[in-house]
DOKELUM-194490 format. One record per residue (C-alpha): x, y, z; residue in one letter. Coordinates in steps of 0.02 Angstrom, whole numbers, plus 50000, padded with zeros to 5 digits. Last residue first. Layout:
BEGIN
XYZa
...
END
This chain:
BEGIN
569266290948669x
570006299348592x
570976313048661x
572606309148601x
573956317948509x
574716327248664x
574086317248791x
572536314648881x
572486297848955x
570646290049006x
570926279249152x
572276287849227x
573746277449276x
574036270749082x
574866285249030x
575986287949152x
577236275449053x
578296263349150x
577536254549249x
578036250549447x
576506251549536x
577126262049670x
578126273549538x
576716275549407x
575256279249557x
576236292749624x
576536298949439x
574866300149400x
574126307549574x
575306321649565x
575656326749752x
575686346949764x
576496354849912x
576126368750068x
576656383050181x
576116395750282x
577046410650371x
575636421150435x
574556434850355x
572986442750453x
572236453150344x
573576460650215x
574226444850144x
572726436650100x
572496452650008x
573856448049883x
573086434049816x
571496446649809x
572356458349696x
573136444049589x
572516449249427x
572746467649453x
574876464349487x
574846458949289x
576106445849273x
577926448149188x
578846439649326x
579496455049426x
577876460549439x
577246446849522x
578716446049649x
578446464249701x
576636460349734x
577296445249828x
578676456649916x
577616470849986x
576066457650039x
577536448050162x
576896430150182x
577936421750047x
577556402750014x
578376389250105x
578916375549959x
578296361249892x
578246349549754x
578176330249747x
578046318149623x
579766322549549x
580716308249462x
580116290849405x
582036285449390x
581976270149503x
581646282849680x
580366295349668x
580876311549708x
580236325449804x
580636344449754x
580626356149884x
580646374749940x
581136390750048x
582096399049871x
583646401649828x
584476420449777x
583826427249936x
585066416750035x
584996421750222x
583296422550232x
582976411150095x
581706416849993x
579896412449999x
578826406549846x
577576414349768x
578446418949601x
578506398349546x
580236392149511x
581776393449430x
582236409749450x
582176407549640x
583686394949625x
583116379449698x
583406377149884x
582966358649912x
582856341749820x
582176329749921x
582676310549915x
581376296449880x
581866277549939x
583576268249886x
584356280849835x
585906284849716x
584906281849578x
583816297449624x
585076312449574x
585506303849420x
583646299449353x
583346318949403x
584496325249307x
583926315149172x
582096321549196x
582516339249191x
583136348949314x
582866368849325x
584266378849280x
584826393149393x
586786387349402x
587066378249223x
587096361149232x
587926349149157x
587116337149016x
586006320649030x
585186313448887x
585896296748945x
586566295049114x
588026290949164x
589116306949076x
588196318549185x
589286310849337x
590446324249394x
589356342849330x
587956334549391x
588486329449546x
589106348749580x
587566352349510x
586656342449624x
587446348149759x
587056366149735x
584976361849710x
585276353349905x
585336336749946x
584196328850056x
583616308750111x
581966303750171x
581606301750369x
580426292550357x
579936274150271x
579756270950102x
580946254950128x
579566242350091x
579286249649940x
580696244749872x
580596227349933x
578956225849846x
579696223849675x
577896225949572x
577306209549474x
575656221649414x
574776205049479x
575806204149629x
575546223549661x
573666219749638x
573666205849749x
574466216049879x
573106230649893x
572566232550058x
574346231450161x
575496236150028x
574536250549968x
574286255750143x
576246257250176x
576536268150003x
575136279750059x
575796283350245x
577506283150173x
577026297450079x
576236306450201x
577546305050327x
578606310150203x
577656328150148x
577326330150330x
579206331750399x
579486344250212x
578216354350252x
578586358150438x
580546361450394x
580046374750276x
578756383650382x
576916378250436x
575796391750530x
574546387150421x
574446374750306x
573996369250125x
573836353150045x
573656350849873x
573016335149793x
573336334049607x
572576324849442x
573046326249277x
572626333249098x
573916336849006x
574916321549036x
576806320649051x
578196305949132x
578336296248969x
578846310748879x
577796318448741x
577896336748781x
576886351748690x
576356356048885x
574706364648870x
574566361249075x
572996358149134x
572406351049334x
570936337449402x
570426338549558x
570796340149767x
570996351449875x
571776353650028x
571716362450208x
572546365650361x
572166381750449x
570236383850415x
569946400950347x
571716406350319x
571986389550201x
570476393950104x
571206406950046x
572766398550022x
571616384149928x
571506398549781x
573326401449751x
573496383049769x
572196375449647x
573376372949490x
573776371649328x
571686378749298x
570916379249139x
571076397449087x
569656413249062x
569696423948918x
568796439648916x
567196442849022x
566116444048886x
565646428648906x
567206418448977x
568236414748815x
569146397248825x
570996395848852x
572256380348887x
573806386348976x
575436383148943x
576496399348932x
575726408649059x
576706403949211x
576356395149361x
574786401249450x
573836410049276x
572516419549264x
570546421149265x
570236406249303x
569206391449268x
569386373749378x
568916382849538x
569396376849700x
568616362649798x
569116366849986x
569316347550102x
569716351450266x
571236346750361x
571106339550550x
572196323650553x
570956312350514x
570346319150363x
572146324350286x
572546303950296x
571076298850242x
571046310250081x
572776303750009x
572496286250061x
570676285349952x
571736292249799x
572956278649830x
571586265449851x
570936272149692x
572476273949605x
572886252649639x
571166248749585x
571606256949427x
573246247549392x
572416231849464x
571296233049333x
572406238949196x
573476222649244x
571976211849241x
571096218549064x
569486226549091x
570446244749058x
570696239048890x
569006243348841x
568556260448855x
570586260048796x
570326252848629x
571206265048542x
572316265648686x
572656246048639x
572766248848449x
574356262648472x
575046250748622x
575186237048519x
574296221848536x
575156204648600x
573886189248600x
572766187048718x
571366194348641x
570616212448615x
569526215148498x
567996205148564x
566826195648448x
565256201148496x
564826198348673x
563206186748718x
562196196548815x
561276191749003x
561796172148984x
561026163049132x
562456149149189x
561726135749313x
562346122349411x
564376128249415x
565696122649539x
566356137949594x
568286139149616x
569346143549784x
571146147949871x
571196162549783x
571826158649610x
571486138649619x
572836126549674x
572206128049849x
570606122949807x
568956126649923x
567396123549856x
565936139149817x
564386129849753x
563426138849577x
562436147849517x
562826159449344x
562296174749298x
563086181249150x
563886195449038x
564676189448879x
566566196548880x
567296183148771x
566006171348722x
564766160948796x
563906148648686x
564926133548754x
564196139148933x
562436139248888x
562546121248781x
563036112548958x
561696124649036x
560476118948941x
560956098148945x
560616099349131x
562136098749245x
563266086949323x
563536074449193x
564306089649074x
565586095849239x
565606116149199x
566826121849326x
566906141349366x
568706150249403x
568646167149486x
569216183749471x
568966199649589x
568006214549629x
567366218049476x
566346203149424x
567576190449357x
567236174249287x
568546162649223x
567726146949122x
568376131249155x
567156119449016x
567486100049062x
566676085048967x
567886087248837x
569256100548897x
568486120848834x
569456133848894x
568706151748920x
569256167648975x
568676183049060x
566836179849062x
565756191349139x
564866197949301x
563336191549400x
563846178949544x
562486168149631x
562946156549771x
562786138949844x
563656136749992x
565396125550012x
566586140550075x
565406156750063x
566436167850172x
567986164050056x
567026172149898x
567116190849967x
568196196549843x
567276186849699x
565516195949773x
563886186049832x
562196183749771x
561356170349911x
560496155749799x
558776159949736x
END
């Protein structure tokens, strides 16, 4: 049996005989000639079918094949330049392992309502592909990078017992007889803990928000890695969130160019994700804002102690040409943990990042209060219950030290370097507010 190799690795096997199990992408029948496109997973591939090359079997084999049929098929690897990849498989044998049933989606145009239907499906298609090769390398960037440079890995729970940003989106499920318990919108409050432990730590899952929104840019189920480090102010947090950005951004060009071709992704702009990013402060944008609302649509002035929304944030980023911070929100405006100005009380120690294009925050950080008298003073101030967050607080009582930290949403990372438009096709089953099926 001839040697079973792998598309991507096809180029070591230049004029061998091989054996490639996978499926069939496409099909085009030309007399004597059948070019059927194979692909296997890891890559696509053309296979000739030559009629007075091959026993009458696998002649009728490979006119049976349909759409998706999984197959074995033998076969020499010659080099073509005019073939995708620099190579094609002349074909000796095809063993069909099922013959598909008629397939629902074909290459003509579906709409997006059928295609999500279909998504268990869709996600075999070559731009879905890449799309979700694309996340994984991202996902594998994310961890590598904290690995090597001395942060540990601390899973946090996915039920809790309150909330981390506010209690008007959370999903609930009764714990026992425990009361209710919440999907999680976050793992920081808990990755602090482990944060005093270790010193530099992250973790890494899925998140919830109950978000009635239906914006291009919202899932309610997603994906975040949150770093967390000691001894790390303001400054600190913002020099490693764009190192480790461009770190990602970088590696995705390197390992996964084909996929950017095949997603037909404007490298040039992410050829400029290098550090130092741009700032402007929360006051400066409302001064731009209040100037330039009128360029954007949807977009209206701001009042001071707003948060952005997404058309604020299309103006602020459109006058970049790689991501820009936001910093020094109004304290209102964001989470109760987060440190005040010392000179400025009324803004807070943090960050929003920004992808450039319009994609908007991906990004958000900030250095978190140490002081145990002003967190518990915090909570209460924002309408929580100071008994739920007893321990939270504690970390502040044994040993507390000016720490800081972000969270990177995987969907919207993966959305700006890939260059779609809708977040909903960076995760391969989208959860959304009128879809969970499938």
């Amino acid at each position: 049996m001839a040697q079973i190799a792998s598309i991507a690795q096809i180029g070591d096997y230049a004029e061998q005989a091989i054996t490639l199990r996978g499926w069939l992408y496409h099909k085009r029948e030309k007399g004597k000639l059948i070019f059927l496109i194979l692909r296997d997973g890891s890559g696509y591939i053309q296979g000739v079918v030559f009629e007075p090359e091959v026993a009458p079997e696998t002649f009728e084999a490979a006119k049976a094949l349909s759409q998706e049929s999984s197959l074995i098929v033998r076969g020499t690897v010659r080099a073509d330049e005019r073939a995708p990849g620099g190579y094609e498989l002349s074909v000796q044998d095809i063993q069909p392992v099922q013959i598909a049933e008629e397939y629902p989606i074909t290459p003509k145009e579906h709409g997006i309502g059928f295609l999500m239907e279909q998504r268990h499906l869709w996600v075999r298609s070559s731009k879905q592909h890449a799309l979700l090769r694309l996340r994984a390398e991202i996902e594998a960037a994310c961890q590598e990078y904290l690995n090597e440079r001395g942060f540990v890995r601390f899973d946090t729970p996915i039920l809790t017992p309150c909330a981390a940003e506010g209690t008007s989106n959370l999903f609930s499920t009764q714990y026992f007889d425990l009361g209710p318990a919440y999907l999680a919108q976050t793992g920081q409050l808990y990755v602090e803990a482990g944060m005093m432990a270790y010193g530099k730590v992250y973790c890494f899952g899925p998140t919830f928000r109950a978000e009635k929104s239906k914006t291009r840019r919202h899932l309610t189920e997603f994906w975040m890695i949150e770093p967390e480090m000691a001894f790390y102010d303001h400054e600190d947090n913002l020099k490693l969130q764009e190192e480790y950005l461009s770190y990602i951004v970088q590696r995705c060009l390197e390992r996964r160019a084909e996929d950017l071709e095949v997603l037909e992704r404007d490298l040039d702009v992410l050829r400029r994700v290098q550090p130092p990013f741009p700032r402007i402060t929360y006051d400066e944008v409302v001064e731009l804002v209040a100037r330039h609302y009128h360029e954007v649509e949807g977009c209206t002035p701001l009042d001071w102690g707003d948060d952005l929304g997404a058309p604020h944030e299309a103006l602020v980023s459109q006058r970049y040409d790689k991501p820009v911070f936001v910093t020094h929100y109004p304290t209102q405006a964001k989470a109760f943990y987060m440190e005040p100005h010392p000179e400025r009380p009324e803004v807070s120690l943090c960050a929003d990042l920004l992808a450039p294009e319009g994609y908007g925050e991906i990004i958000g950080g900030s250095q978190r209060i140490h002081d145990a008298e002003l967190l518990a003073q915090r909570i209460v101030e924002w309408g929580l219950r100071l008994e739920d967050y007893g321990w939270y607080v504690d970390l502040r009582r044994y040993g507390s030290v000016p720490h800081s930290g972000f969270g990177m949403g995987i969907e919207r990372v993966v959305a700006w370097i890939a260059g779609i438009h809708h977040i909903r096709e960076t995760i391969p089953f989208p959860r959304m507010l009128y879809r969970i099926y499938p």
